[in-house]
Every structure is written in structure tokens, then in C-alpha cells.
C-alpha positions in Angstrom: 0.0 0.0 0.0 1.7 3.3 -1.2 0.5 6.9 0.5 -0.2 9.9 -1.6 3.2 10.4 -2.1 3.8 7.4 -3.3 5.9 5.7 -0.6 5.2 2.6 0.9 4.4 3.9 4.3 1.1 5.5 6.2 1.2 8.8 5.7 1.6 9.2 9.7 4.9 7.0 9.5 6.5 9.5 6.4 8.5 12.0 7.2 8.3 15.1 4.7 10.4 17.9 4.6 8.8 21.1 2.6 10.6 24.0 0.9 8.6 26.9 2.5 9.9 30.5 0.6 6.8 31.9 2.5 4.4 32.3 -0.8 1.0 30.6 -1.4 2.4 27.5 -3.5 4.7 26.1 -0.8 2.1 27.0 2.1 -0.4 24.9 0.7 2.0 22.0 -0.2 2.6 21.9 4.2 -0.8 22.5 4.9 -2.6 19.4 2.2 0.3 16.9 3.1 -0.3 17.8 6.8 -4.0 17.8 6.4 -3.1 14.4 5.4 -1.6 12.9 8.3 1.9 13.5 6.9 5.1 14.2 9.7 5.7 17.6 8.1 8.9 19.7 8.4 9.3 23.1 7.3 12.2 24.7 6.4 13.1 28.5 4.8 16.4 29.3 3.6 17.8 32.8 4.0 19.7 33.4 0.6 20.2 36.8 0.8 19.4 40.0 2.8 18.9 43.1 0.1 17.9 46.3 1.6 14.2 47.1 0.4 14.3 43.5 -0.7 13.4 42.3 2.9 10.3 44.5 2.9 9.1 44.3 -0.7 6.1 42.1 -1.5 6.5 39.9 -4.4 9.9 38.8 -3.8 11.5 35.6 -2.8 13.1 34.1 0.1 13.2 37.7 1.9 12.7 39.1 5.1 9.0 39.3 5.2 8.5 35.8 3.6 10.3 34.4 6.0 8.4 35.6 8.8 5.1 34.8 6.3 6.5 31.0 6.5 6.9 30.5 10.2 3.9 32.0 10.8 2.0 29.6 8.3 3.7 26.7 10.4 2.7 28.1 13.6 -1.2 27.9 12.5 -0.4 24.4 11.4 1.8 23.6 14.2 4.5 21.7 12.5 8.6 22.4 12.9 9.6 25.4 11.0 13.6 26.3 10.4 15.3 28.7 8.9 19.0 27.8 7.3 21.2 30.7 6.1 22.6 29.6 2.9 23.5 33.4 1.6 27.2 32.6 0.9 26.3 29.8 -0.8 23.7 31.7 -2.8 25.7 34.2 -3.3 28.7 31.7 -4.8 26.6 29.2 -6.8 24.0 31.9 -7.8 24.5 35.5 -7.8 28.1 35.4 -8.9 27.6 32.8 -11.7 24.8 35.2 -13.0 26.5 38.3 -12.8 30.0 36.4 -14.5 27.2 35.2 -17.1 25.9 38.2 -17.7 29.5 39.8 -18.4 30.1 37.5 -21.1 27.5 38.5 -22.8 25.3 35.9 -22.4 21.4 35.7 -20.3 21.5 33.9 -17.4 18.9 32.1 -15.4 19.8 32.3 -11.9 16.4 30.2 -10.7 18.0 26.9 -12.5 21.3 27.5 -10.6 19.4 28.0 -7.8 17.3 24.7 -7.8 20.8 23.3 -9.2 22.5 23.8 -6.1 21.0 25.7 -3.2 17.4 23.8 -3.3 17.7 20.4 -4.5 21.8 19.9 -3.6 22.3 21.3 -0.6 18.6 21.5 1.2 17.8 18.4 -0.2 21.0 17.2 1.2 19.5 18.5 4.6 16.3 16.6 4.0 17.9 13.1 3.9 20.6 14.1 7.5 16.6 15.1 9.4 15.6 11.1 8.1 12.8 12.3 6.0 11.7 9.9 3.1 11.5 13.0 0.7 11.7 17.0 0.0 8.3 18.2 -1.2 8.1 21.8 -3.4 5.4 24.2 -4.4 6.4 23.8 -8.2 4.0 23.3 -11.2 5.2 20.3 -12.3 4.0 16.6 -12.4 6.0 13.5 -10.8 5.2 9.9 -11.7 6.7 6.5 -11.6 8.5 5.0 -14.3 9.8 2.1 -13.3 12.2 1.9 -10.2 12.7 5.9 -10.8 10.1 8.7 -11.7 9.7 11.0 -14.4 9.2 14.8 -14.4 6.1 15.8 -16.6 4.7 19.2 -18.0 1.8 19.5 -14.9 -2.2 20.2 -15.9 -1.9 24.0 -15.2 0.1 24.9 -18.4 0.2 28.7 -17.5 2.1 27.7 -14.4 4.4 25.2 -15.9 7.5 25.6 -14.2 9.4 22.7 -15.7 11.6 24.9 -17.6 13.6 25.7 -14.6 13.7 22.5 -13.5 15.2 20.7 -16.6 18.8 20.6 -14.5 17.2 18.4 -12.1 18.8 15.0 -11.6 17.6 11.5 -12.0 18.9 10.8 -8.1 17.1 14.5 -7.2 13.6 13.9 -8.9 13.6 10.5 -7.1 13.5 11.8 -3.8 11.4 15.2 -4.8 7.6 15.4 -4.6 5.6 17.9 -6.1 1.9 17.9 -5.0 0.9 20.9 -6.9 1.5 19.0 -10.0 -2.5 18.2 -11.0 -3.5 21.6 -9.5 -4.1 25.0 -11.2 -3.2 28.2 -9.8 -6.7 28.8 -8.6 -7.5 25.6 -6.9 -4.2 26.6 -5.0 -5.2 29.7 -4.0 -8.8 28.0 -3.0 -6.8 25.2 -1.1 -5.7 28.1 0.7 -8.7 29.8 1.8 -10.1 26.3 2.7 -6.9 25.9 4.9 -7.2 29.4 6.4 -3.7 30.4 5.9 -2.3 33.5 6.4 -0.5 33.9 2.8 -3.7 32.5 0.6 -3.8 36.6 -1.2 -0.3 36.9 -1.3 0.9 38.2 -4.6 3.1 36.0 -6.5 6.9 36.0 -6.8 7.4 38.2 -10.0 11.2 38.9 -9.8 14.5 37.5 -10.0 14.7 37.8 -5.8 18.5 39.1 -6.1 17.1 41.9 -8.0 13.7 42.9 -6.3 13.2 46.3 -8.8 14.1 44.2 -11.9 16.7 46.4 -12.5 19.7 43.7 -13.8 22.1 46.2 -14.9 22.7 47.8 -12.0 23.0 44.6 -9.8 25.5 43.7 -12.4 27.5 47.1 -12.7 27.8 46.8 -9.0 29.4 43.3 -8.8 31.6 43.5 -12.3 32.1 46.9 -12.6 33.8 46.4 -15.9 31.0 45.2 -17.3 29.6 48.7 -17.2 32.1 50.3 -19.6 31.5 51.6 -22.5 31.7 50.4 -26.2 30.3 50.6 -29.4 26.8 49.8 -31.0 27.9 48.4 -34.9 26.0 47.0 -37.3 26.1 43.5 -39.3 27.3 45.8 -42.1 30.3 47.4 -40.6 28.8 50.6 -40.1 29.2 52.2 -36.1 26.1 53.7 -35.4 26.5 54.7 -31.7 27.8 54.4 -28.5 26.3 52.3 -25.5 27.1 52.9 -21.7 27.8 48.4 -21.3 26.7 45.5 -22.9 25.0 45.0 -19.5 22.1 47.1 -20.9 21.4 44.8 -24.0 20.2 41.1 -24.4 19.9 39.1 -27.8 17.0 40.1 -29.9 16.6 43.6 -27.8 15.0 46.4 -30.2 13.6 48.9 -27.6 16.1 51.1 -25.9 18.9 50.6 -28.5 19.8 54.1 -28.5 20.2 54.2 -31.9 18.1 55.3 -35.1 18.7 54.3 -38.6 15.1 54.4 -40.0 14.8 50.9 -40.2 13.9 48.2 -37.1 17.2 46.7 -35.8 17.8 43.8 -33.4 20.3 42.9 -31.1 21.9 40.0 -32.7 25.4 39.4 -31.0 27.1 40.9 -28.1 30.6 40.6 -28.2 31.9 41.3 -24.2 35.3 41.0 -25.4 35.2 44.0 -27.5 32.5 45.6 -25.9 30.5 45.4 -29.0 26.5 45.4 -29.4 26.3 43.9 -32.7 22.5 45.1 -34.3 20.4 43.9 -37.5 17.8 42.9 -39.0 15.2 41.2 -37.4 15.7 37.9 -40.0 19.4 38.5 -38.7 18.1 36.7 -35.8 16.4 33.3 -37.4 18.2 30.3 -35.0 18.5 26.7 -36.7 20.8 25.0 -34.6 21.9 25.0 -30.8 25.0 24.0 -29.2 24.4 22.6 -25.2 26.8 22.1 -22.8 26.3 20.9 -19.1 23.1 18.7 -20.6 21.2 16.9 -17.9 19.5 13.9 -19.3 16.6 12.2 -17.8 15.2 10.1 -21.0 15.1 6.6 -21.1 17.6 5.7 -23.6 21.0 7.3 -22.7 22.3 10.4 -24.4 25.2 8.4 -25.6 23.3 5.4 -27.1 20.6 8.2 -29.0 20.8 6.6 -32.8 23.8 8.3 -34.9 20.5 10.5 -36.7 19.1 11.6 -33.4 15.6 11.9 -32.2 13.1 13.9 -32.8 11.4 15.4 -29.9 9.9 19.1 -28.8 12.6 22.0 -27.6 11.7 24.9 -25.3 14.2 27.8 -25.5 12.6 30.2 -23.5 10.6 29.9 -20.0 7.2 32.4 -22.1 7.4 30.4 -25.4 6.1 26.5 -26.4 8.3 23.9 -27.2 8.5 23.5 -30.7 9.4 20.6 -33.2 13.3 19.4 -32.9 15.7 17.8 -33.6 18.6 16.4 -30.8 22.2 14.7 -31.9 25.4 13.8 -30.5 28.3 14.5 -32.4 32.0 13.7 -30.9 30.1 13.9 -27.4 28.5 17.2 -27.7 24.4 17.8 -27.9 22.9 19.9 -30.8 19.9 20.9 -31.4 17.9 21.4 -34.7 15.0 23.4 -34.9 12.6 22.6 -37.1 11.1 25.7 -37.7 13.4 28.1 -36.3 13.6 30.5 -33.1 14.3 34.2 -32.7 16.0 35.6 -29.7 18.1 33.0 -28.6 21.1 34.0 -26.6 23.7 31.8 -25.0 23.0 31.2 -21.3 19.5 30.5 -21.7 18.0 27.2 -21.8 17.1 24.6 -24.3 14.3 22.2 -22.5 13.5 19.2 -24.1 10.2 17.3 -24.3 8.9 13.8 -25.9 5.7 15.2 -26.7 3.0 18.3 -26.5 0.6 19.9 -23.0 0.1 18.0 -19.5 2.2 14.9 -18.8 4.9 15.1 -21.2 7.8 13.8 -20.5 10.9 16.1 -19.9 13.6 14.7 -21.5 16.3 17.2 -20.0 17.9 19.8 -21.6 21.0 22.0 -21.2 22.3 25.5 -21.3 23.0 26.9 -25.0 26.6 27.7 -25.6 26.3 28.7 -29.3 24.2 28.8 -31.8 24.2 29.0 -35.6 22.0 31.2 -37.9 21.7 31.7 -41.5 25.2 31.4 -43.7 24.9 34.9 -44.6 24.6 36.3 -41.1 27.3 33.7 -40.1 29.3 35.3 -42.9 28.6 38.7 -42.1 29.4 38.3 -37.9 32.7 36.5 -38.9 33.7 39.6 -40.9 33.1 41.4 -37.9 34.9 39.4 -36.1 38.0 39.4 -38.5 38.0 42.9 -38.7 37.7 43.6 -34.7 40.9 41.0 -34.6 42.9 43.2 -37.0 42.0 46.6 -35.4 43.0 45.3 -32.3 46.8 43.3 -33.7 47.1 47.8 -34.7 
């Protein structure tokens, strides 16, 4: 007989540890599974301490959400603890974002963060307290497969969070829970109300929670303040059309704010941190066939290094706001590409490329990695190597 968690133990004789961050999703994860009978142990980590941060409503992880978590588990009356983890944070998170950022790429600091902080080192935690498994407030679906489990897309779709989660691996979704997974938003927000918890009109997280006004550049120019110098705005062509205060300021396919006006629409296509140029063009400039991943975590059945010599086809997500879309993945001499079938705009290095064996709730996430290049169209390819060429020989002056 297997619980609702499905371990093979009463529900009064499983110990669950719950990531609490204080917001309405990981609330009502402690209060259903203790509602349940479950031994239920909360625990907040402190990642950071940010000024107006602590006091702002709609960030993570934060002053007032950790008080909004301990007192959610004083109305249920289970354990709540609090774990400072903000030089950890700060290494595996906040520093790897800003370095990111400086290269010229777009980081995602909320997969390093599950990477490491959440399901590394507090899932770490959740094994030395003897409980059979972490549970989260994520919208994403967990289901057996096998002696393992598989991460799915869950049935809210607008609150699919498996993008972030891709890193996640095989040993970590085993012991992970997600009882959210076959809820919508709104049920959870109901589940809430029915519960009579404190946080069940709490706005949602909208923010990176390192950078509570949204304002990346300046959390950057702060921690690499080389990153805020200046350079020059050129386009595919060769011609300089401006000057820009940091490539900070600018992310692939960028066309507001540019600072620049030619009479025609023009895109960020490459930013080149070593020459602190912002390379602009058309918007067709931008049209991305083919992806280069490194650091891939695979969760599909067949290993990565046994996929046929053609690849697979499958469904690739490149960015958290759009829908996977038709692919192709390959190995060749050990690295992962990715062919998309239709083409994507906007895709910068540092994001991620999700992958998926099928389309909506329950499919399968396959994994996915981090892009580290990507090739476009030969002429563009022609036209950026020129660049490149010609930045090499100004500089050998």
C-alpha cells in the first residue's frame, strides 16, 4: 500500500520535509500533506538580505517571507527552520549570473538556484533530518517510471515551471515530490482559503529575488564593474552607429532602448563582451536553426550516448514564455545539438534549451542544457565572422 506520495508507508509514518519561501504555493504543499496525516517539516532558507528587498512584497526568500512562513507553520503547528545559505547563494547563484551576464550571455539564476541551493544542498539536509522526501510548491507533475520517476509538464500549463527544472537530476527527482502538479493556480489559491492560511492573497513572486526592482544592470555594474564600460553599437554591415554605456544594458533580440536610429527596425543580434561590442540587424538576422548545449542533464530513457547516430526527434523549449516547438537532438564527438525545425528568434547563450517527448500535461521532460552557441543563417554567419575578423585586426594595430 503506497501513501499519496507514493511511498510505501502511512502517511503518519512519512516524514516530509517542505521547501517553504513563504508564498502561497509552498504553504499549501505543508498544509494538504499535513492535512493528510503526513510528519511535516518546514524549512526557509535565507539566501540573501537586500535592503528594500526584505520589505518588498513579491519577492522571494526575503525578510518578510520568512516571517510569512513561520507564521504559516505556527497555524499548522509543524517544525519550522530557517538555514542561512547566503554565501552559498551568493557563490553558486548571484556570482555565476553576474559572471554570465558579463560575457554577454542571459543567465537564469532560478535553475542554478534549484541546481545547487534547493535540490543539492537543502535536499541534502532533508535526507541528515531522516525524512523519506523533500516536497516543493512547483507546477510540475512526478510519476513513476519504473524503479525511478519522471518529471512531466503539470495540468496548469500557465504555471508550468518545468523549464527551470530541466537541471534536475535523476537521483534528485527521485526523492522530490511535487503535489501541486495536477492543481491550477486557482484551486491553490482556493486550497488556501479552505486551509485558512495567512498567505492565501499573497501576490506572487514576480522577480529575480536578487534583484527585487528588476533592475539587472545595476545589480550587475555593481558586482563587475567592468562590465559597465563603454563600447560601441555596430551594425552587421560594418557601419558604427553609436555608442552604448555596457553591454550589461542589451540582451539578444533587444529592439527597444537601443539608443540608436537608422530608419529601419534593428535587433540585437550578437554581443561581443570581449570587444564591448553590441552587434544590431535585421530582425531575419536573428532566425536560430541549430543549438549548441553544454552541461546537458539527461533524464530520458535511452542514454544520451546510445541516441541513434540521426538523433531523435522530440519538442525543444528555449525560452521559459514560449512552447516547445518541433526538434531535432544529436550527439556528435560527445556534444548535444539541437535542430529546430522551424526556427527560433531571440536565442542567446545562457539560456535554456528544455526538451520534451511530446506536447501539453504529462509530457515527458527529456532534459535539456544550457546553449553555448548557436548558428543562424550562412549569410549572417558570414557577415558576424567579418566582424569578427576585422575587430581582430584593429586590435593586432
Amino acid at each position: 500500500m503506497r501513501n499519496s506520495l507514493d511511498i510505501a508507508k502511512k502517511p503518519e509514518d512519512t516524514r516530509v520535509v517542505v521547501a517553504m519561501s513563504g508564498g502561497v504555493d509552498s504553504s499549501v504543499v505543508a498544509g494538504i500533506l499535513h492535512a493528510e496525516g503526513y510528519e511535516v517539516i518546514g524549512i526557509t532558507l535565507q539566501l540573501y538580505d537586500h535592503g528594500a528587498a526584505v520589505r518588498r512584497t513579491g519577492s522571494c526568500c526575503a525578510g518578510q517571507d520568512i516571517d510569512d512562513a513561520r507564521r504559516v507553520c505556527e497555524e499548522l503547528g509543524i517544525p519550522h527552520y530557517v538555514l542561512d545559505y547566503e554565501s552559498r547563494f551568493r557563490e553558486a547563484v548571484i556570482d555565476r549570473f553576474a559572471d554570465s551576464y558579463v560575457a554577454g550571455e542571459t543567465p537564469i539564476p532560478c535553475v542554478s538556484c534549484n541546481q545547487t541551493v534547493k535540490f543539492a544542498d537543502l535536499l541534502k539536509t532533508a535526507r541528515d533530518l531522516g525524512a523519506d522526501c523533500l516536497a516543493t510548491g512547483h507546477y510540475i507533475l512526478s510519476t513513476p517510471d519504473g524503479a525511478h520517476r519522471a518529471l512531466r509538464r503539470p495540468a496548469d500549463a500557465h504555471r508550468d515551471q518545468s523549464y527551470f527544472l530541466f537541471a534536475t537530476t535523476q537521483e534528485q527527482v527521485d526523492f522530490l515530490r511535487f503535489p501541486l502538479g495536477t492543481m491550477t493556480k486557482d484551486e491553490t489559491r482556493a486550497r488556501a482559503e479552505q486551509l485558512g492560511l495567512v498567505v492565501a492573497n499573497k501576490p506572487d513572486s514576480q522577480d529575480i529575488c536578487f534583484v527585487p526592482d528588476g533592475k539587472y544592470a545595476d545589480v550587475i555594474a555593481r558586482l563587475r564593474p567592468n562590465a559597465a564600460l563603454a563600447g560601441e553599437i555596430v551594425h552587421m554591415d560594418g557601419r558604427v552607429l553609436g555608442r552604448h554605456d555596457g553591454v550589461l544594458h542589451y540582451t539578444i533580440g533587444q529592439r527597444k532602448g537601443l539608443g540608436v536610429a537608422t530608419g529601419e527596425p534593428l535587433y540585437v543580434v550578437k554581443i561581443d563582451a570581449r570587444t564591448r561590442r553590441v552587434i544590431v540587424g535585421p530582425k531575419d538576422a536573428l532566425d536560430t536553426r541549430r543549438i549548441v548545449l553544454r552541461e546537458v542533464n539527461w533524464l530520458g530513457a535511452t542514454p544520451l550516448d546510445e541516441l541513434p547516430a540521426g538523433g531523435i526527434d522530440l519538442l525543444a523549449r528555449v525560452r521559459s514564455t514560449r512552447p516547445p516547438k518541433p526538434a531535432r537532438l544529436f550527439v556528435e564527438n560527445g556534444t548535444a545539438i539541437v535542430e529546430l525545425v522551424g526556427g527560433e528568434t531571440g536565442v542567446s547563450p545562457g539560456q535554456a534549451c528544455v526538451l520534451y517527448d511530446g506536447e501539453g500535461s504529462g509530457a515527458r521532460v527529456l532534459g535539456g542544457g544550457f546553449i553555448d552557441a548557436t548558428r543562424r543563417a550562412g549569410w549572417v554567419e558570414e557577415q558576424l565572422a567579418a566582424l569578427d575578423d576585422k575587430a581582430a585586426m584593429v586590435a593586432a594595430e
